[in-house]
N, CA and C atoms as a LAMMPS dump frame, in Angstrom:
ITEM: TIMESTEP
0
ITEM: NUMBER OF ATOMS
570
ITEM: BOX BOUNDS ff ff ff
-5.0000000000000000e+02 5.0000000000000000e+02
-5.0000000000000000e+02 5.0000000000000000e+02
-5.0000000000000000e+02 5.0000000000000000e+02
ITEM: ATOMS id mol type element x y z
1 1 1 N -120.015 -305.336 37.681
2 1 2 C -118.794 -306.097 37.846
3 1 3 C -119.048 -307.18 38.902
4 2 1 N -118.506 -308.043 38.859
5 2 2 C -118.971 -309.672 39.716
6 2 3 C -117.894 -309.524 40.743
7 3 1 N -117.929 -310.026 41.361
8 3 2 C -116.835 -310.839 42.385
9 3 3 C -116.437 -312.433 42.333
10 4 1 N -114.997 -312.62 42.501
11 4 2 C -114.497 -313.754 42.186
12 4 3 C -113.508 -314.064 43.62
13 5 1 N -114.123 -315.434 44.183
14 5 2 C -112.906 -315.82 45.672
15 5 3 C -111.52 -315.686 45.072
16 6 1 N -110.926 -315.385 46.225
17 6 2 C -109.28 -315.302 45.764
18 6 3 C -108.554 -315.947 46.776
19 7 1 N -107.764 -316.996 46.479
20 7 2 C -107.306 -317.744 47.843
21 7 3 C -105.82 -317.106 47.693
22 8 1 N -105.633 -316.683 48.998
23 8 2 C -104.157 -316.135 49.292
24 8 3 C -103.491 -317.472 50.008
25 9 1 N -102.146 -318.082 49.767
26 9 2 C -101.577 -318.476 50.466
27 9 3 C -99.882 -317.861 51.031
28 10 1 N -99.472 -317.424 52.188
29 10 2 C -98.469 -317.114 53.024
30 10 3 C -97.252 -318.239 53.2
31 11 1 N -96.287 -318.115 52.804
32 11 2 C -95.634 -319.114 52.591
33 11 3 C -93.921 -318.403 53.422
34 12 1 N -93.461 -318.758 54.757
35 12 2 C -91.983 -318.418 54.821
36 12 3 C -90.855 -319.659 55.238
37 13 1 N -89.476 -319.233 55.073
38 13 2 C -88.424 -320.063 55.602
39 13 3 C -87.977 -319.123 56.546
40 14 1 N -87.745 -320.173 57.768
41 14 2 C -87.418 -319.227 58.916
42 14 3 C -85.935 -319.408 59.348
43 15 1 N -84.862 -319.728 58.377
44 15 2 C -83.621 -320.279 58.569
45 15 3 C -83.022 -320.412 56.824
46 16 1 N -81.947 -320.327 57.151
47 16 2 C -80.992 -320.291 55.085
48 16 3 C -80.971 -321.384 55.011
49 17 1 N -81.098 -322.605 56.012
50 17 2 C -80.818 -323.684 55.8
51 17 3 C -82.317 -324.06 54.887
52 18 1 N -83.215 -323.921 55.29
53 18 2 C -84.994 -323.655 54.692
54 18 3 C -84.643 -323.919 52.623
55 19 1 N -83.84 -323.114 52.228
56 19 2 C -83.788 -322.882 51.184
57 19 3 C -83.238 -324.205 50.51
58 20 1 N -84.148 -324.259 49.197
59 20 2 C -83.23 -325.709 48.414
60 20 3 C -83.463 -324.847 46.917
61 21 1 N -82.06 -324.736 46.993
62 21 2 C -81.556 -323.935 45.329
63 21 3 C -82.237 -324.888 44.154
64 22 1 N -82.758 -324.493 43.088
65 22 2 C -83.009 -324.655 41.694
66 22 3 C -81.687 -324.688 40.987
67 23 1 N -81.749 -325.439 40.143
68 23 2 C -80.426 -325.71 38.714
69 23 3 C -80.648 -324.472 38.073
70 24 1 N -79.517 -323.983 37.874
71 24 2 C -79.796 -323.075 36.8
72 24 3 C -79.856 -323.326 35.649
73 25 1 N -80.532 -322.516 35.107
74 25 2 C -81.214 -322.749 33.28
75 25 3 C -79.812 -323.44 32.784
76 26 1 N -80.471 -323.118 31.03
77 26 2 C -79.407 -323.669 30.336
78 26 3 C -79.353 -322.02 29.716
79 27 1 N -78.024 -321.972 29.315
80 27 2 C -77.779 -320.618 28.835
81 27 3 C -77.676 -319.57 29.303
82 28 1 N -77.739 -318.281 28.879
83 28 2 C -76.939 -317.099 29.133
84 28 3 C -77.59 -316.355 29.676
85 29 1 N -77.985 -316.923 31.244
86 29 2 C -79.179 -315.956 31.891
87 29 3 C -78.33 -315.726 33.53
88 30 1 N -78.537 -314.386 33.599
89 30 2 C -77.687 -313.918 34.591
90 30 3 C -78.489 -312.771 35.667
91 31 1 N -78.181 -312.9 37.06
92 31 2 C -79.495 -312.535 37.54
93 31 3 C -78.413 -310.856 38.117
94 32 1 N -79.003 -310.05 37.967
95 32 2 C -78.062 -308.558 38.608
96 32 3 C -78.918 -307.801 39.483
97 33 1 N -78.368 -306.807 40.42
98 33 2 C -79.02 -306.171 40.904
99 33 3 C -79.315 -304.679 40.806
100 34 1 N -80.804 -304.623 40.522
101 34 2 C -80.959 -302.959 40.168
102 34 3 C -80.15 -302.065 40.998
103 35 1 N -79.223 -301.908 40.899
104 35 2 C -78.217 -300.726 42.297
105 35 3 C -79.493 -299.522 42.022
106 36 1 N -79.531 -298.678 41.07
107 36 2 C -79.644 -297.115 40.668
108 36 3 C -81.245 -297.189 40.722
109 37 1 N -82.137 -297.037 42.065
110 37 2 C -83.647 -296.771 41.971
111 37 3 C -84.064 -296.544 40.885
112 38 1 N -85.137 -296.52 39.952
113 38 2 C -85.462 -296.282 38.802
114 38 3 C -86.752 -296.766 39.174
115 39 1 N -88.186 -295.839 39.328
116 39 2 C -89.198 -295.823 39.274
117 39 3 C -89.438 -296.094 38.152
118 40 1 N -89.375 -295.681 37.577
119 40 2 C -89.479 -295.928 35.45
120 40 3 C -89.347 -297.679 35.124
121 41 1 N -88.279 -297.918 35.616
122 41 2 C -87.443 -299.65 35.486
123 41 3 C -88.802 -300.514 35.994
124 42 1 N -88.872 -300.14 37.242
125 42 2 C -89.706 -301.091 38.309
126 42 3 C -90.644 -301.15 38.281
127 43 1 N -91.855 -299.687 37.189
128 43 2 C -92.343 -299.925 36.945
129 43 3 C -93.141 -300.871 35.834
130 44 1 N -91.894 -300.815 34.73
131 44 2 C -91.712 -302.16 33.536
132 44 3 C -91.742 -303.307 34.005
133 45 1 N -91.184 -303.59 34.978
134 45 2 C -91.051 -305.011 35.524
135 45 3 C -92.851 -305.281 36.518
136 46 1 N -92.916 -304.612 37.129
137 46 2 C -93.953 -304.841 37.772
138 46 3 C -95.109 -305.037 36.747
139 47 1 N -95.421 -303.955 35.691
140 47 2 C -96.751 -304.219 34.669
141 47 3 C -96.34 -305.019 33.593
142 48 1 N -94.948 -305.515 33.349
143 48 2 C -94.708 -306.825 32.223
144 48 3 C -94.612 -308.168 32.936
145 49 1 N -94.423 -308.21 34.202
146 49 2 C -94.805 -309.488 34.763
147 49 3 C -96.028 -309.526 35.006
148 50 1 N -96.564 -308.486 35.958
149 50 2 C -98.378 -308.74 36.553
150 50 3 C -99.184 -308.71 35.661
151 51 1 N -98.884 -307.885 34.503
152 51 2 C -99.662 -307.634 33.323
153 51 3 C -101.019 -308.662 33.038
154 52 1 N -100.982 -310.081 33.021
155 52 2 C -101.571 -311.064 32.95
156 52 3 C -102.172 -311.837 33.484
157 53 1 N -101.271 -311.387 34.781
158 53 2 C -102.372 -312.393 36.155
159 53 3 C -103.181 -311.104 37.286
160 54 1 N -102.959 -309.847 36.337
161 54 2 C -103.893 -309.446 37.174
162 54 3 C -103.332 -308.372 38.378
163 55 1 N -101.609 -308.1 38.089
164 55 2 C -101.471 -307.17 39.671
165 55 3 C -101.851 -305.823 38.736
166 56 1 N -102.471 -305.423 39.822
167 56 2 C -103.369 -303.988 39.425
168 56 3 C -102.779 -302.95 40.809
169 57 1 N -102.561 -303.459 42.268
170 57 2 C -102.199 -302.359 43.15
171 57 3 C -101.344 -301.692 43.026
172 58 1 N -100.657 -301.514 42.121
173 58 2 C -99.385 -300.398 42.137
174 58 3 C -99.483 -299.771 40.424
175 59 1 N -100.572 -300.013 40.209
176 59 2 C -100.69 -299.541 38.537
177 59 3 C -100.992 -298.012 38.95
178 60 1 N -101.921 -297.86 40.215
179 60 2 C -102.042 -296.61 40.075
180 60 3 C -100.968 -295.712 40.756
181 61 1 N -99.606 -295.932 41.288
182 61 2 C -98.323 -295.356 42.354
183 61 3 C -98.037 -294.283 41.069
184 62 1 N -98.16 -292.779 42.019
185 62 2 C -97.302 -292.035 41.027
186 62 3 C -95.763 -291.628 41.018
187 63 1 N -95.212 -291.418 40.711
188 63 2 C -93.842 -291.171 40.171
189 63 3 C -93.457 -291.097 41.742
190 64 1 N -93.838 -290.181 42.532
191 64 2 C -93.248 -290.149 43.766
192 64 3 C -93.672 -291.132 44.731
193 65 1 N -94.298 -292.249 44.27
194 65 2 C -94.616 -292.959 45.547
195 65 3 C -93.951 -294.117 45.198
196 66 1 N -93.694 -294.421 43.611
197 66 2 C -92.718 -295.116 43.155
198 66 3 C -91.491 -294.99 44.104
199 67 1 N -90.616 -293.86 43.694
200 67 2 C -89.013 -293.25 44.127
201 67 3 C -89.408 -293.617 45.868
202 68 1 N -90.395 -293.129 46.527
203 68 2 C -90.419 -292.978 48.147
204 68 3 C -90.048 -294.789 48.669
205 69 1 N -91.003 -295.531 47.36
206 69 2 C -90.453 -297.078 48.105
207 69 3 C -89.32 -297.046 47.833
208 70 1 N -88.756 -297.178 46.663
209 70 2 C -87.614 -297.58 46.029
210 70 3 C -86.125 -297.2 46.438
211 71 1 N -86.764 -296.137 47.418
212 71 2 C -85.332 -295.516 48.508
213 71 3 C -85.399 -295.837 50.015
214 72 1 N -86.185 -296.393 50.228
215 72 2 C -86.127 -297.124 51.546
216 72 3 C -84.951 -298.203 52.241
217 73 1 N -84.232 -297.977 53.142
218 73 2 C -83.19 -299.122 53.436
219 73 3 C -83.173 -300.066 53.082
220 74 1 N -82.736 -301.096 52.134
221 74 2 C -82.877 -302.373 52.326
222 74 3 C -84.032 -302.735 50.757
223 75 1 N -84.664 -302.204 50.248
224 75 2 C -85.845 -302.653 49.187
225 75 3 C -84.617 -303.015 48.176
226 76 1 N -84.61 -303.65 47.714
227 76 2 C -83.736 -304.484 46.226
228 76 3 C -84.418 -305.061 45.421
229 77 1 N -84.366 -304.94 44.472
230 77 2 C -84.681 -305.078 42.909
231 77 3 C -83.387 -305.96 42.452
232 78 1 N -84.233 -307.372 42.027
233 78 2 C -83.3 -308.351 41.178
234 78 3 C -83.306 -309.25 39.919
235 79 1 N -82.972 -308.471 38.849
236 79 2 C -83.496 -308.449 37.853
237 79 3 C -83.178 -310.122 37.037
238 80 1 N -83.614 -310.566 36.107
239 80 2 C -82.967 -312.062 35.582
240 80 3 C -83.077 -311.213 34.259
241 81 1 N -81.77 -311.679 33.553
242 81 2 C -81.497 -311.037 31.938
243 81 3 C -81.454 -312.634 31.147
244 82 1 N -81.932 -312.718 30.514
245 82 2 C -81.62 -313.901 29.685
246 82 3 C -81.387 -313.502 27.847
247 83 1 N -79.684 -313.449 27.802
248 83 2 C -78.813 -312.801 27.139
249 83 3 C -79.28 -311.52 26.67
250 84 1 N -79.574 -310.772 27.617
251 84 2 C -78.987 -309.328 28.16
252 84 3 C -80.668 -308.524 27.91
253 85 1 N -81.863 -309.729 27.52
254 85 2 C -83.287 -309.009 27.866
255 85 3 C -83.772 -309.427 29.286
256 86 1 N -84.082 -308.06 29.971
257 86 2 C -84.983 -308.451 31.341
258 86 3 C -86.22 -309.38 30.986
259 87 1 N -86.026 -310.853 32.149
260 87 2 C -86.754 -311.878 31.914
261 87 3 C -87.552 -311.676 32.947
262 88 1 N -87.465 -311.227 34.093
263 88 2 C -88.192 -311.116 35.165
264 88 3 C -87.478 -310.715 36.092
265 89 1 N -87.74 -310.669 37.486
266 89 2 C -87.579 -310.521 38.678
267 89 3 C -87.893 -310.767 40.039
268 90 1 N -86.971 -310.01 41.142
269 90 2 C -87.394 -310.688 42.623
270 90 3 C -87.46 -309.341 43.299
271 91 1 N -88.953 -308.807 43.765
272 91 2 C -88.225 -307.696 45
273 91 3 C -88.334 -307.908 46.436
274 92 1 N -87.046 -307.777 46.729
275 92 2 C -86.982 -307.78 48.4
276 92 3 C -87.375 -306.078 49.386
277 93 1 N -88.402 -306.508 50.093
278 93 2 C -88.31 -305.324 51.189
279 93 3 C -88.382 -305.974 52.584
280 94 1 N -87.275 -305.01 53.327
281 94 2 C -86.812 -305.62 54.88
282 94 3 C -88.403 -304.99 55.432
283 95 1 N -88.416 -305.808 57.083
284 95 2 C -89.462 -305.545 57.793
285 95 3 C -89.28 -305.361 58.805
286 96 1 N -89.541 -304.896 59.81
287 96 2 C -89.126 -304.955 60.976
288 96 3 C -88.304 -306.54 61.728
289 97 1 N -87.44 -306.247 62.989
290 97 2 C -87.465 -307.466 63.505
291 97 3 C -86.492 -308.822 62.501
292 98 1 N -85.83 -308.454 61.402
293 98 2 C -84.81 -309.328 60.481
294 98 3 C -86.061 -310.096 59.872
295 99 1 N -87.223 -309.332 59.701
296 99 2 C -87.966 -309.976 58.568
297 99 3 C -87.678 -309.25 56.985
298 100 1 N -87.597 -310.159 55.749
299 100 2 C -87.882 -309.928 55.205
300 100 3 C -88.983 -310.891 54.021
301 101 1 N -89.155 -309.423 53.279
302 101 2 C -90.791 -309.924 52.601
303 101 3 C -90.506 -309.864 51.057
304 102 1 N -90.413 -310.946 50.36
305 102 2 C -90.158 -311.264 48.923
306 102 3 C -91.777 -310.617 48.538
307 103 1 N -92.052 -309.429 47.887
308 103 2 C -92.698 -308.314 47.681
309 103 3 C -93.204 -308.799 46.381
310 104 1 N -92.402 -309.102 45.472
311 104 2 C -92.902 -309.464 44.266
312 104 3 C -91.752 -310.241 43.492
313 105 1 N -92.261 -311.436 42.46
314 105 2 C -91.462 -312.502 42.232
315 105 3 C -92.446 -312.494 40.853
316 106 1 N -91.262 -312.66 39.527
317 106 2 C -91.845 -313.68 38.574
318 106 3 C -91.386 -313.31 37.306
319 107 1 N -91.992 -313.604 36.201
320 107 2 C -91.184 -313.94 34.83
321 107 3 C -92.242 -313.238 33.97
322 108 1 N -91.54 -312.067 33.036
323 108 2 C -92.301 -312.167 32.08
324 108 3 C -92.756 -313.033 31.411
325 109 1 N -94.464 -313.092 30.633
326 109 2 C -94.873 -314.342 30.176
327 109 3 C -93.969 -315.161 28.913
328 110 1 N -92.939 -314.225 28.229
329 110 2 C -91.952 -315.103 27.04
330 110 3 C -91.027 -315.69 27.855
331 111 1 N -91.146 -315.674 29.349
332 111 2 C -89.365 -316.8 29.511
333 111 3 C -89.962 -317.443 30.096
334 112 1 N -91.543 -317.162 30.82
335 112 2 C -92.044 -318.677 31.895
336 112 3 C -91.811 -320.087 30.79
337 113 1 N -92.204 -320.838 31.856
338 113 2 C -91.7 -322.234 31.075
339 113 3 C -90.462 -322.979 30.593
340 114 1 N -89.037 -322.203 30.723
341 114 2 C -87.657 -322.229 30.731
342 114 3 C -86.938 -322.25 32.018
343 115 1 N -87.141 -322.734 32.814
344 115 2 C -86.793 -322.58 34.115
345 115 3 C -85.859 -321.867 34.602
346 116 1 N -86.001 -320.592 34.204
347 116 2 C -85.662 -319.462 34.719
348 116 3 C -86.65 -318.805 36.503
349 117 1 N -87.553 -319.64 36.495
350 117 2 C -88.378 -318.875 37.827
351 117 3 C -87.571 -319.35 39.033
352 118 1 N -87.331 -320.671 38.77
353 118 2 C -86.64 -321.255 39.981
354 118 3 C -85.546 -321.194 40.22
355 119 1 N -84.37 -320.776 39.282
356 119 2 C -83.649 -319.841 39.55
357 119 3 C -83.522 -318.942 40.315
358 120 1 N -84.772 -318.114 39.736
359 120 2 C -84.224 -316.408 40.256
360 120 3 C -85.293 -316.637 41.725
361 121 1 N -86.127 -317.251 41.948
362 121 2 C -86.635 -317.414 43.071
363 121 3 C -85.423 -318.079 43.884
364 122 1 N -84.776 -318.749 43.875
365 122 2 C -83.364 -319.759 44.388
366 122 3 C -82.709 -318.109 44.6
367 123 1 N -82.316 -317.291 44.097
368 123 2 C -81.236 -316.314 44.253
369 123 3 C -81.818 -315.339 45.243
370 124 1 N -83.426 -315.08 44.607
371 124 2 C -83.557 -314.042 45.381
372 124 3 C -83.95 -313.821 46.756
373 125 1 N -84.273 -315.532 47.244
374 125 2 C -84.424 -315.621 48.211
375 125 3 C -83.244 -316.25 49.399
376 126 1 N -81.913 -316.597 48.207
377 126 2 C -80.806 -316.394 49.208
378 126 3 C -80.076 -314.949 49.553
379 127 1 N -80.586 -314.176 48.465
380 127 2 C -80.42 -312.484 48.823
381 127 3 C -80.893 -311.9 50.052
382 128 1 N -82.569 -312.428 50.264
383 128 2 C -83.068 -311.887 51.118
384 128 3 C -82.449 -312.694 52.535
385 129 1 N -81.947 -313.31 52.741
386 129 2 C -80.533 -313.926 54.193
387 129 3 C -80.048 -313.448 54.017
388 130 1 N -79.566 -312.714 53.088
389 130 2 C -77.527 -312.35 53.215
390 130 3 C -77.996 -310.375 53.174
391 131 1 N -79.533 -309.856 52.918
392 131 2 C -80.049 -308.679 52.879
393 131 3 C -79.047 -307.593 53.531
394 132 1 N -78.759 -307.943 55.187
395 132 2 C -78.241 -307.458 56.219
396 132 3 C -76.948 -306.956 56.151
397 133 1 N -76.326 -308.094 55.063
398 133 2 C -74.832 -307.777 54.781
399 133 3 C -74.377 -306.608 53.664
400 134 1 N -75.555 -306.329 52.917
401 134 2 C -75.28 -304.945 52.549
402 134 3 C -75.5 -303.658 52.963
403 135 1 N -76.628 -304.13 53.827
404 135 2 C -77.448 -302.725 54.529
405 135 3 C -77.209 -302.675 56.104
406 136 1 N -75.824 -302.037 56.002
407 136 2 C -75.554 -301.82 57.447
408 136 3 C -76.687 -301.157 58.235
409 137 1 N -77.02 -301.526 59.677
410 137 2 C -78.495 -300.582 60.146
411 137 3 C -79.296 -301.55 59.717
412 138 1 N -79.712 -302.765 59.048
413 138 2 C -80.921 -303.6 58.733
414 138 3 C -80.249 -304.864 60.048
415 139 1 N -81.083 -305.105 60.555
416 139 2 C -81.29 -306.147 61.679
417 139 3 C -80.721 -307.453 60.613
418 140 1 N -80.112 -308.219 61.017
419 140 2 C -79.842 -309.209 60.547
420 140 3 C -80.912 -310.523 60.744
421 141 1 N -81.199 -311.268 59.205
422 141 2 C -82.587 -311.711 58.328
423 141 3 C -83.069 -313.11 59.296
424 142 1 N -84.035 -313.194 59.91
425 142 2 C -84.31 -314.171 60.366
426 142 3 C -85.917 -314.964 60.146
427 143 1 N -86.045 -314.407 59.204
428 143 2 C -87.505 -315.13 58.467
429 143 3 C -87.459 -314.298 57.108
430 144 1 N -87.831 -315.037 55.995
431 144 2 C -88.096 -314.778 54.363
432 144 3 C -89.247 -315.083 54.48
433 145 1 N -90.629 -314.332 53.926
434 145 2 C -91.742 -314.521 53.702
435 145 3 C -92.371 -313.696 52.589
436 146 1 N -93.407 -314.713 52.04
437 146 2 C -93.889 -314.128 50.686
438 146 3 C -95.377 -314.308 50.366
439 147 1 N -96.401 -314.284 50.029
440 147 2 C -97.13 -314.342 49.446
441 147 3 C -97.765 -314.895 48.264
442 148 1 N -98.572 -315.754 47.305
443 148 2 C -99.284 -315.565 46.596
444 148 3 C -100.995 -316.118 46.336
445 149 1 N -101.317 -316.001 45.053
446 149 2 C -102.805 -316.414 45.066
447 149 3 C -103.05 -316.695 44.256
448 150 1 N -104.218 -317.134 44.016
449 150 2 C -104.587 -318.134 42.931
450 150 3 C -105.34 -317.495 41.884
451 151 1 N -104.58 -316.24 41.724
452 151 2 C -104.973 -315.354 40.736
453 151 3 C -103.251 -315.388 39.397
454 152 1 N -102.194 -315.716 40.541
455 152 2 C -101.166 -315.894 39.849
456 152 3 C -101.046 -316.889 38.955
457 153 1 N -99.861 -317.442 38.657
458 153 2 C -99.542 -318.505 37.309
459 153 3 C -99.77 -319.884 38.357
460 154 1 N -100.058 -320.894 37.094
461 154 2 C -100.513 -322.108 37.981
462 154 3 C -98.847 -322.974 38.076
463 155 1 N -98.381 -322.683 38.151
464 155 2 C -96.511 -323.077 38.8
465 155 3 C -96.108 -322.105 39.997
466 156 1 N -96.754 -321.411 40.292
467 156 2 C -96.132 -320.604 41.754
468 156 3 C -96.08 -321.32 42.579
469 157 1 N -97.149 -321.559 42.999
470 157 2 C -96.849 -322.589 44.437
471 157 3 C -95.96 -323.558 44.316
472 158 1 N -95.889 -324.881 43.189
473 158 2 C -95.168 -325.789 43.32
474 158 3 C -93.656 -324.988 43.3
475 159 1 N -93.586 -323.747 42.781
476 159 2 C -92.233 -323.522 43.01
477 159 3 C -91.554 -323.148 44.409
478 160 1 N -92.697 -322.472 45.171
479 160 2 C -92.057 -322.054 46.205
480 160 3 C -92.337 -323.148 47.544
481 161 1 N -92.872 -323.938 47.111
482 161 2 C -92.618 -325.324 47.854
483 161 3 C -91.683 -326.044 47.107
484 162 1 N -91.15 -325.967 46.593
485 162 2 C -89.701 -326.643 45.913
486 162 3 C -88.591 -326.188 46.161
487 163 1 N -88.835 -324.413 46.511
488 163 2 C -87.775 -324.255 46.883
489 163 3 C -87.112 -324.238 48.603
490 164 1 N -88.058 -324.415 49.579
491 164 2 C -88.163 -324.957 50.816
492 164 3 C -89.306 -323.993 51.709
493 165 1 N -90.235 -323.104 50.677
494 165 2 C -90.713 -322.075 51.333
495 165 3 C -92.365 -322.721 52.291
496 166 1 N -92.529 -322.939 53.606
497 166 2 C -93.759 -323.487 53.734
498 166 3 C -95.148 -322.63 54.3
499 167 1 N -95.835 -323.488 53.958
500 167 2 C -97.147 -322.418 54.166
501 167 3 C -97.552 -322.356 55.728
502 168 1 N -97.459 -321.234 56.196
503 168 2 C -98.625 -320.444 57.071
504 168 3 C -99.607 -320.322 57.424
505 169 1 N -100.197 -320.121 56.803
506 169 2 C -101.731 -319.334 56.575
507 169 3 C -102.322 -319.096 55.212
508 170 1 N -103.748 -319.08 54.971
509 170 2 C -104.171 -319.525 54.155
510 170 3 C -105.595 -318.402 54.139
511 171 1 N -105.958 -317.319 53.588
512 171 2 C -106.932 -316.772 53.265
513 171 3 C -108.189 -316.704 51.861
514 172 1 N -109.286 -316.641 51.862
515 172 2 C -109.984 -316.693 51.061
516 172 3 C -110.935 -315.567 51.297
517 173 1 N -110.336 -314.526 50.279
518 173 2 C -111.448 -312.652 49.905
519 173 3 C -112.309 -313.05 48.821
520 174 1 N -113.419 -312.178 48.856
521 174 2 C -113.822 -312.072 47.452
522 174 3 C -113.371 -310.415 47.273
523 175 1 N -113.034 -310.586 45.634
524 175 2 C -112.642 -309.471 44.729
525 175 3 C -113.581 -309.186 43.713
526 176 1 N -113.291 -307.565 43.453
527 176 2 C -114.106 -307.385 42.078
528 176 3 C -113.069 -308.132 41.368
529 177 1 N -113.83 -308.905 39.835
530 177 2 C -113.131 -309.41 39.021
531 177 3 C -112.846 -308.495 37.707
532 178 1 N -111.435 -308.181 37.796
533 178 2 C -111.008 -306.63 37.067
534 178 3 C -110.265 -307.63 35.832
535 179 1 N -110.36 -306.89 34.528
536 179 2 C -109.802 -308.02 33.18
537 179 3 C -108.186 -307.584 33.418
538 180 1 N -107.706 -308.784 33.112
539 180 2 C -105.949 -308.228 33.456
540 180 3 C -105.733 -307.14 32.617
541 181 1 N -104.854 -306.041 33.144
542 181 2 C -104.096 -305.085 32.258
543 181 3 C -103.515 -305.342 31.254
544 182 1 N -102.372 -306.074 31.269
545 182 2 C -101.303 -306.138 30.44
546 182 3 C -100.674 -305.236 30.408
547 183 1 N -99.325 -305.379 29.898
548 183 2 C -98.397 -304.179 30.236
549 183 3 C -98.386 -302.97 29.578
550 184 1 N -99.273 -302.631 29.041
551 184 2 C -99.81 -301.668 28.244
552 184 3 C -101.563 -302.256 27.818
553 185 1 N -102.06 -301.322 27.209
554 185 2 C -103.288 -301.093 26.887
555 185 3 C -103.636 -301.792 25.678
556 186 1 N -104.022 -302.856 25.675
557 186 2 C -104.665 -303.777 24.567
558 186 3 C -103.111 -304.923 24.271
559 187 1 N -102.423 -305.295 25.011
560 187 2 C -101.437 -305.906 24.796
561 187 3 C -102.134 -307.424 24.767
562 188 1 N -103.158 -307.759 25.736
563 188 2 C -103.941 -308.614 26.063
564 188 3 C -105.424 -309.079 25.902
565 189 1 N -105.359 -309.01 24.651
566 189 2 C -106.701 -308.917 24.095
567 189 3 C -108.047 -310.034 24.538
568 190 1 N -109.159 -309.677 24.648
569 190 2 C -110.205 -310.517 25.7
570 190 3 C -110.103 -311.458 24.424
């Protein structure tokens, strides 16, 4: 197996004012929030979005390490339905100190390209400011920060610099180069 560089870039807004909302789509796409933990759910969303670009770290979480995040103060799950099929999602987990960390963001591969990302990136990162106001006991939000790499879709970045998010820091790993999963087993054929 080879190794392939992977450039990480760190990207936060340290203020709500930071944020510049996206138009919403055209049509019947409505963004809700997972209330009811569902390891099962989160795990659909996590291997039908990453499926393709490659997220592999939580392919192996078993059932209980699923439920152990997913009940933590403050972790939210925010789903985008576009007329009433899950299109993707946003997850928020609080951090110490009124940080929170946009955990995972993105679109299954049938709605990318409909501008549905900038949307639900626009929502879910005015969620993660207003985090505090549901979770009594969470420090109230004073930095949104997120992650990605250049293993993801080639529209991430311009989105989250569009939506006011700026970069940080900037890393370059080498990785084994693993063939994407897909959200099941041969969904993604070489």
């Amino acid at each position: 197996m080879s190794n392939i560089a992977v450039t990480t870039w760190s990207l936060e807004q340290t203020a709500p004012a930071d944020l510049l909302p996206a138009a919403a789509p055209d049509g019947d796409v409505r963004i809700i929030r997972s209330e009811v933990p569902s390891p099962e759910f989160s795990r659909f969303l996590y291997a039908s979005v990453g499926g393709d670009i490659r997220w592999t770290d939580r392919l192996s979480w078993t059932y209980a390490q699923w439920r152990e995040y997913l009940d933590r103060p403050g972790v939210e799950t925010w789903v985008a339905y576009d007329r009433g099929t899950p299109a993707g999602y946003v997850e928020l987990e609080p951090q110490d100190d009124g940080v929170v960390e946009i955990a995972y963001f993105g679109l299954i591969p049938a709605f990318r390209g409909r501008r549905i990302g900038g949307h639900l990136l626009s929502y879910g990162a005015a969620r993660a400011w207003d985090l505090a106001d549901r979770w009594p006991g969470l420090a109230p939000t004073k930095r949104v920060w997120l992650h990605t790499c250049s293993k993801d879709g080639e529209h991430a970045m311009g989105n989250y610099l569009r939506r006011g998010f700026a970069l940080f820091d900037t890393k370059v790993e080498e990785e084994p180069e693993v063939p994407a999963p897909g959200p099941w087993p041969g969904a993604y054929p070489a």
